[in-house]
Biopython code that builds the backbone (N, CA, C, O; Angstrom):
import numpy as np
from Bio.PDB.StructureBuilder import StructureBuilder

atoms = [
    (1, "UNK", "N", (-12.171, 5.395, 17.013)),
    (1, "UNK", "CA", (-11.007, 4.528, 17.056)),
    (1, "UNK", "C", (-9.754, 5.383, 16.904)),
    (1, "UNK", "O", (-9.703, 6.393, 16.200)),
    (2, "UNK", "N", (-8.630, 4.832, 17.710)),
    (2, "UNK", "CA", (-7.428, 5.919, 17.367)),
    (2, "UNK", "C", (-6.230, 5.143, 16.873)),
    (2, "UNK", "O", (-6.209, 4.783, 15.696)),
    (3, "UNK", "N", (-5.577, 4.959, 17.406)),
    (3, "UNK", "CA", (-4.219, 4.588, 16.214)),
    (3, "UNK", "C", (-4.168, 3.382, 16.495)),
    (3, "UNK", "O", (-4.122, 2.975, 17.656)),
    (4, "UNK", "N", (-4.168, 2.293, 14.995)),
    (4, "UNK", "CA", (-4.173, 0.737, 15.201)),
    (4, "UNK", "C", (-5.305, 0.106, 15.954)),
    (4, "UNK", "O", (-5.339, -1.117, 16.086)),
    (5, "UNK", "N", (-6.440, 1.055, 16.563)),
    (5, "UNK", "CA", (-7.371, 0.548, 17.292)),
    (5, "UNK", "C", (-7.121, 0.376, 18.911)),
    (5, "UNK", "O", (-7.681, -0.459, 19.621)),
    (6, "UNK", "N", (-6.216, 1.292, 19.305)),
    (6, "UNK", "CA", (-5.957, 2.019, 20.495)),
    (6, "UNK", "C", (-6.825, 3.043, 20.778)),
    (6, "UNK", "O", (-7.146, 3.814, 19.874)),
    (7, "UNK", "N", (-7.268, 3.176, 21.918)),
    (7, "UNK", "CA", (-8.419, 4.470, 21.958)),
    (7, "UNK", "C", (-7.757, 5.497, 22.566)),
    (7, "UNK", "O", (-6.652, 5.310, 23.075)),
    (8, "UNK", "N", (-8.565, 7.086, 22.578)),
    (8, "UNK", "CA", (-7.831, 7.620, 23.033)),
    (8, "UNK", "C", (-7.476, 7.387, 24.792)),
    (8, "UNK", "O", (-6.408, 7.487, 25.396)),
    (9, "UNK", "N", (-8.391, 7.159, 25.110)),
    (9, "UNK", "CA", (-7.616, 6.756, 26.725)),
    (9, "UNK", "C", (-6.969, 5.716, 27.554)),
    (9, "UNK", "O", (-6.675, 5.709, 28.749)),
    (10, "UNK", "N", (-6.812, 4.778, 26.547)),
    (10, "UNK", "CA", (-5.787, 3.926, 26.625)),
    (10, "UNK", "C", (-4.386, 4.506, 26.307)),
    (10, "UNK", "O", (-3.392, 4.336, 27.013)),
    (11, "UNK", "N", (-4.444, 5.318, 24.983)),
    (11, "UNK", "CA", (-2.983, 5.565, 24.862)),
    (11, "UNK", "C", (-2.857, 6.902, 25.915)),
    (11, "UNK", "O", (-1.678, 7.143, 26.176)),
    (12, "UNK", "N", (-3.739, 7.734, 26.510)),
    (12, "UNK", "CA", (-3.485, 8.804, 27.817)),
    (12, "UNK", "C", (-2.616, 7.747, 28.922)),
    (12, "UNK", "O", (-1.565, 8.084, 29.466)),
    (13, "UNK", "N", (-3.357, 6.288, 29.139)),
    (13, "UNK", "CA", (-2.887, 5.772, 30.474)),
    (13, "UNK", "C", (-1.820, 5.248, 29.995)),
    (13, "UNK", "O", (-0.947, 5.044, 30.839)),
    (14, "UNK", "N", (-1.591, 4.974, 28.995)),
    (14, "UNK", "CA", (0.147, 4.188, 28.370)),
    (14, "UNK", "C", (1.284, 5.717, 28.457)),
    (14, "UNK", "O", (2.402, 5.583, 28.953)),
    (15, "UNK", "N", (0.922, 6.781, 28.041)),
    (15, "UNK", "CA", (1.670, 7.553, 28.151)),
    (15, "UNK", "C", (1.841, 8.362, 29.635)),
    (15, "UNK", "O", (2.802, 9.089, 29.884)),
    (16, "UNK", "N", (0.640, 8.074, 30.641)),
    (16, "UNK", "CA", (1.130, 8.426, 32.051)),
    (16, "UNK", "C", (1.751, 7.356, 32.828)),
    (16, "UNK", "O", (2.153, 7.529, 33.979)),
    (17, "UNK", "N", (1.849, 5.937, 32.017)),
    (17, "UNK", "CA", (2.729, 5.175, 32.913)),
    (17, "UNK", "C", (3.989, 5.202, 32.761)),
    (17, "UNK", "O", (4.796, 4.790, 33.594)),
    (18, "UNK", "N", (4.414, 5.978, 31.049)),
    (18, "UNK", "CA", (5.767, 5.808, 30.704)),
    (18, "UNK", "C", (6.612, 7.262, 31.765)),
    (18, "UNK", "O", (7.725, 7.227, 32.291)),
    (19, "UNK", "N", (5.708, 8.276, 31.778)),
    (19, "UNK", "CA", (6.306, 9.427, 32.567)),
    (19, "UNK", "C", (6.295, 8.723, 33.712)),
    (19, "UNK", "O", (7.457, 8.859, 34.097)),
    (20, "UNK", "N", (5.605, 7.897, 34.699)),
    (20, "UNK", "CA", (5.774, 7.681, 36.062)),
    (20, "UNK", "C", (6.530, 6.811, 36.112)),
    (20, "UNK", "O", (6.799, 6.567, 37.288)),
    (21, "UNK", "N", (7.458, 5.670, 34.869)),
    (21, "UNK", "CA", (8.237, 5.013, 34.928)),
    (21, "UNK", "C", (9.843, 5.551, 34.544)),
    (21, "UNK", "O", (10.798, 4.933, 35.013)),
    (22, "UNK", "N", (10.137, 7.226, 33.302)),
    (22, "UNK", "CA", (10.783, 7.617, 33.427)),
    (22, "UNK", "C", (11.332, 8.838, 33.688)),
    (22, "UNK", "O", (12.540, 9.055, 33.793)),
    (23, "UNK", "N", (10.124, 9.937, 33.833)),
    (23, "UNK", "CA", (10.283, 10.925, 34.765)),
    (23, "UNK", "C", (10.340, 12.018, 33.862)),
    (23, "UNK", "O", (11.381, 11.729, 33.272)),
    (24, "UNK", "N", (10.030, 12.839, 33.459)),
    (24, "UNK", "CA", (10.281, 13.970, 32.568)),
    (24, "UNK", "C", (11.368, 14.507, 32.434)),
    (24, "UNK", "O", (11.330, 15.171, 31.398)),
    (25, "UNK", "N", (12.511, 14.598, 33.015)),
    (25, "UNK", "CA", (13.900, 15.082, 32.776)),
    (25, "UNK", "C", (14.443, 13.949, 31.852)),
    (25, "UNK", "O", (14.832, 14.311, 30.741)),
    (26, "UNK", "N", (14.536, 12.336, 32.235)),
    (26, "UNK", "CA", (14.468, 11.486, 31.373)),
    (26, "UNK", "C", (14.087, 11.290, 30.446)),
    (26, "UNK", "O", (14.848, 10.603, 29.765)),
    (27, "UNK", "N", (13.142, 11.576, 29.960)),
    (27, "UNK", "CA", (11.855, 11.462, 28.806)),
    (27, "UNK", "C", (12.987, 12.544, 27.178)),
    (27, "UNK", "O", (13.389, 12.232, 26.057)),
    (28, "UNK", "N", (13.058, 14.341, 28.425)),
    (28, "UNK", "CA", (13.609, 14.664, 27.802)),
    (28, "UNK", "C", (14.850, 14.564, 27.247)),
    (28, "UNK", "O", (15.001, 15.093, 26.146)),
    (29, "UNK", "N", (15.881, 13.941, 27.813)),
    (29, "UNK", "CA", (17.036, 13.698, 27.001)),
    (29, "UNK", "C", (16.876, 12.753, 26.397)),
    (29, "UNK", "O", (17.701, 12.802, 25.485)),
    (30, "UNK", "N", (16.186, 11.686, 26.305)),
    (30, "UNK", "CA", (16.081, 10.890, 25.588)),
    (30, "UNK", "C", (15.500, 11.297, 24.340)),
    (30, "UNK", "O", (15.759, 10.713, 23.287)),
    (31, "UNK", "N", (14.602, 12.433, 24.432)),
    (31, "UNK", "CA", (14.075, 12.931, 23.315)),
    (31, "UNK", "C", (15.122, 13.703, 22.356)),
    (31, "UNK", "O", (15.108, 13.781, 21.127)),
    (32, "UNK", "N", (16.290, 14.402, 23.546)),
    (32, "UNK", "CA", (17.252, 14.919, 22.709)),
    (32, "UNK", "C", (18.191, 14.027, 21.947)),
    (32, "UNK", "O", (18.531, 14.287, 20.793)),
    (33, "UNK", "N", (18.514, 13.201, 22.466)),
    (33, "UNK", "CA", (18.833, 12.224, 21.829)),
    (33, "UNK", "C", (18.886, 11.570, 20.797)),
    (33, "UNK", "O", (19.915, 11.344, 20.160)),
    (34, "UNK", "N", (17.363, 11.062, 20.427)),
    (34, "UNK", "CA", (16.572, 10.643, 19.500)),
    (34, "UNK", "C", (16.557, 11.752, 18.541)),
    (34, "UNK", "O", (16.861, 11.428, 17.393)),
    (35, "UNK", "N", (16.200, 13.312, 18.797)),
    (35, "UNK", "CA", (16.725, 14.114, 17.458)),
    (35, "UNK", "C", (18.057, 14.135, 17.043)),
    (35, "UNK", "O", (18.419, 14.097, 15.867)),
    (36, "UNK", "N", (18.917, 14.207, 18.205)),
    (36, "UNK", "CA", (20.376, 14.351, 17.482)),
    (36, "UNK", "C", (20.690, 12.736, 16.490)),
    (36, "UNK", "O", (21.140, 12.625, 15.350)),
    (37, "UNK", "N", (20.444, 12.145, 17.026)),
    (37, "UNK", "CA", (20.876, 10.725, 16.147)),
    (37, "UNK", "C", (20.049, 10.942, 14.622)),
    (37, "UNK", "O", (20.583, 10.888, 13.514)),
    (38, "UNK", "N", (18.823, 11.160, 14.870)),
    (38, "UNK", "CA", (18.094, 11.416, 12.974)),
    (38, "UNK", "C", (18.889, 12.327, 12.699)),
    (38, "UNK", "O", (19.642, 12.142, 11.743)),
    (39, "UNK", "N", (18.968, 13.596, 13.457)),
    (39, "UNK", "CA", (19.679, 14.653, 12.518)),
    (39, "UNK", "C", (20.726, 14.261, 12.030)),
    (39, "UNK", "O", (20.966, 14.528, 10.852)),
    (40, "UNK", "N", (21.706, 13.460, 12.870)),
    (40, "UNK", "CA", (22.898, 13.053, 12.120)),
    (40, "UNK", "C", (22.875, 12.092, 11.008)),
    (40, "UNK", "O", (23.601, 12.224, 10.022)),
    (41, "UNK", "N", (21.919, 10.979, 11.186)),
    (41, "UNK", "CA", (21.166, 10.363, 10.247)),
    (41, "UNK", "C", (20.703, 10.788, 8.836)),
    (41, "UNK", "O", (21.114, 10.405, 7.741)),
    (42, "UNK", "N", (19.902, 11.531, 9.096)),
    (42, "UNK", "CA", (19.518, 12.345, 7.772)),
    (42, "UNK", "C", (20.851, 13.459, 7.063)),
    (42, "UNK", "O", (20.836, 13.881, 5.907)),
    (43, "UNK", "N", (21.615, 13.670, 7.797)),
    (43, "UNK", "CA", (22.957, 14.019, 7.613)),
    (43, "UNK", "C", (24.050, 13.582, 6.665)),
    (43, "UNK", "O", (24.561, 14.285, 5.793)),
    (44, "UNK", "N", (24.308, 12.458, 6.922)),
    (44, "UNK", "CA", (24.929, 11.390, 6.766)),
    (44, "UNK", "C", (24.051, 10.423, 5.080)),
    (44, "UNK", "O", (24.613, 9.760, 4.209)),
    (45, "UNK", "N", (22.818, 10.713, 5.217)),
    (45, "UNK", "CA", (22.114, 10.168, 4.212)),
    (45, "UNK", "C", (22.373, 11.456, 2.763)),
    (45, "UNK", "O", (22.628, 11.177, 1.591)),
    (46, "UNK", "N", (22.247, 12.448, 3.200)),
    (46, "UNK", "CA", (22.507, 13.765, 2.882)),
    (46, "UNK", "C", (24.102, 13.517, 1.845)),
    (46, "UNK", "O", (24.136, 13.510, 0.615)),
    (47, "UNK", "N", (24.896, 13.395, 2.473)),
    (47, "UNK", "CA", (25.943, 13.525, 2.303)),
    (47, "UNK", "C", (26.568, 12.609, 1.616)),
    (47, "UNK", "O", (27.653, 12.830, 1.078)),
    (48, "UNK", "N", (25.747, 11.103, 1.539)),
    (48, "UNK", "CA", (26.048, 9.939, 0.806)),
    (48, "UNK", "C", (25.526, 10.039, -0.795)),
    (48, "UNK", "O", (26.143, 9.480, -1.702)),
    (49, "UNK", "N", (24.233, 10.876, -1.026)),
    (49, "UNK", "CA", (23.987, 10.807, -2.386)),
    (49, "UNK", "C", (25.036, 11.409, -3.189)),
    (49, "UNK", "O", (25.768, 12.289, -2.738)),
    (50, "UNK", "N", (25.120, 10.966, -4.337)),
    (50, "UNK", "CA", (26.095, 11.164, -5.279)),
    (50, "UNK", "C", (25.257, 12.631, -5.896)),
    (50, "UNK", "O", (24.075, 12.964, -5.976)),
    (51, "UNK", "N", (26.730, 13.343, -6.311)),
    (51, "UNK", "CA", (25.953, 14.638, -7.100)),
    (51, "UNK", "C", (25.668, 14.468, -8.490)),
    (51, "UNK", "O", (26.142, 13.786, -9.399)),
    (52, "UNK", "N", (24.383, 15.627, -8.323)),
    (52, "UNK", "CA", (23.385, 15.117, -9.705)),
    (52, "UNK", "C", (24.221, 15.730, -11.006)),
    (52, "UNK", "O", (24.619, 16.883, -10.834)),
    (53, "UNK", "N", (24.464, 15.262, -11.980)),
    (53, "UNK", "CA", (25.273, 15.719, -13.075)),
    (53, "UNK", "C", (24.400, 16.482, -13.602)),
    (53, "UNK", "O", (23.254, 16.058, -13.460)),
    (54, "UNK", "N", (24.531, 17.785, -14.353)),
    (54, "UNK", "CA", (24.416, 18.552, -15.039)),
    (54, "UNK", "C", (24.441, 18.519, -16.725)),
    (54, "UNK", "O", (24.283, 19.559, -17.365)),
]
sb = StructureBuilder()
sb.init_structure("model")
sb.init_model(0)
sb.init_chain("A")
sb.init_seg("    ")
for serial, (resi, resn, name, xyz) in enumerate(atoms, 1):
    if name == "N":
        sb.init_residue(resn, " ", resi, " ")
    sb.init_atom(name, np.array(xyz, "f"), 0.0, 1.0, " ", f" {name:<3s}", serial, name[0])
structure = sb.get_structure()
C-alpha cells in the first residue's frame, strides 16, 4: 500500500498526467515558486518571534 492507500502505479499515472497536462518547464516554475513563497514564509515567521530574554 502507498500513501493513503494509493498504490504505487496509480500515483506513477497521476503524476504522468500532471506533466502531460503541464509540461516540465511549467511544473518547474511553479516549483520555483512554491519554494520562494515558503522561503519567504518561513522568513517572515522567523522574523515575527519575539526575542528570547536572557
Amino acid at each position: 500500500m502507498g500513501f493513503g492507500g494509493i498504490s504505487m502505479p496509480q500515483l506513477l499515472i497521476v503524476l504522468a498526467i500532471i506533466l502531460l497536462l503541464f509540461g516540465t518547464k511549467r511544473l518547474g516554475s511553479i516549483g520555483e515558486d512554491l519554494g520562494g513563497a515558503l522561503k519567504g514564509f518561513r522568513k517572515a515567521i522567523k522574523d515575527d518571534e519575539p526575542a528570547e530574554k536572557s
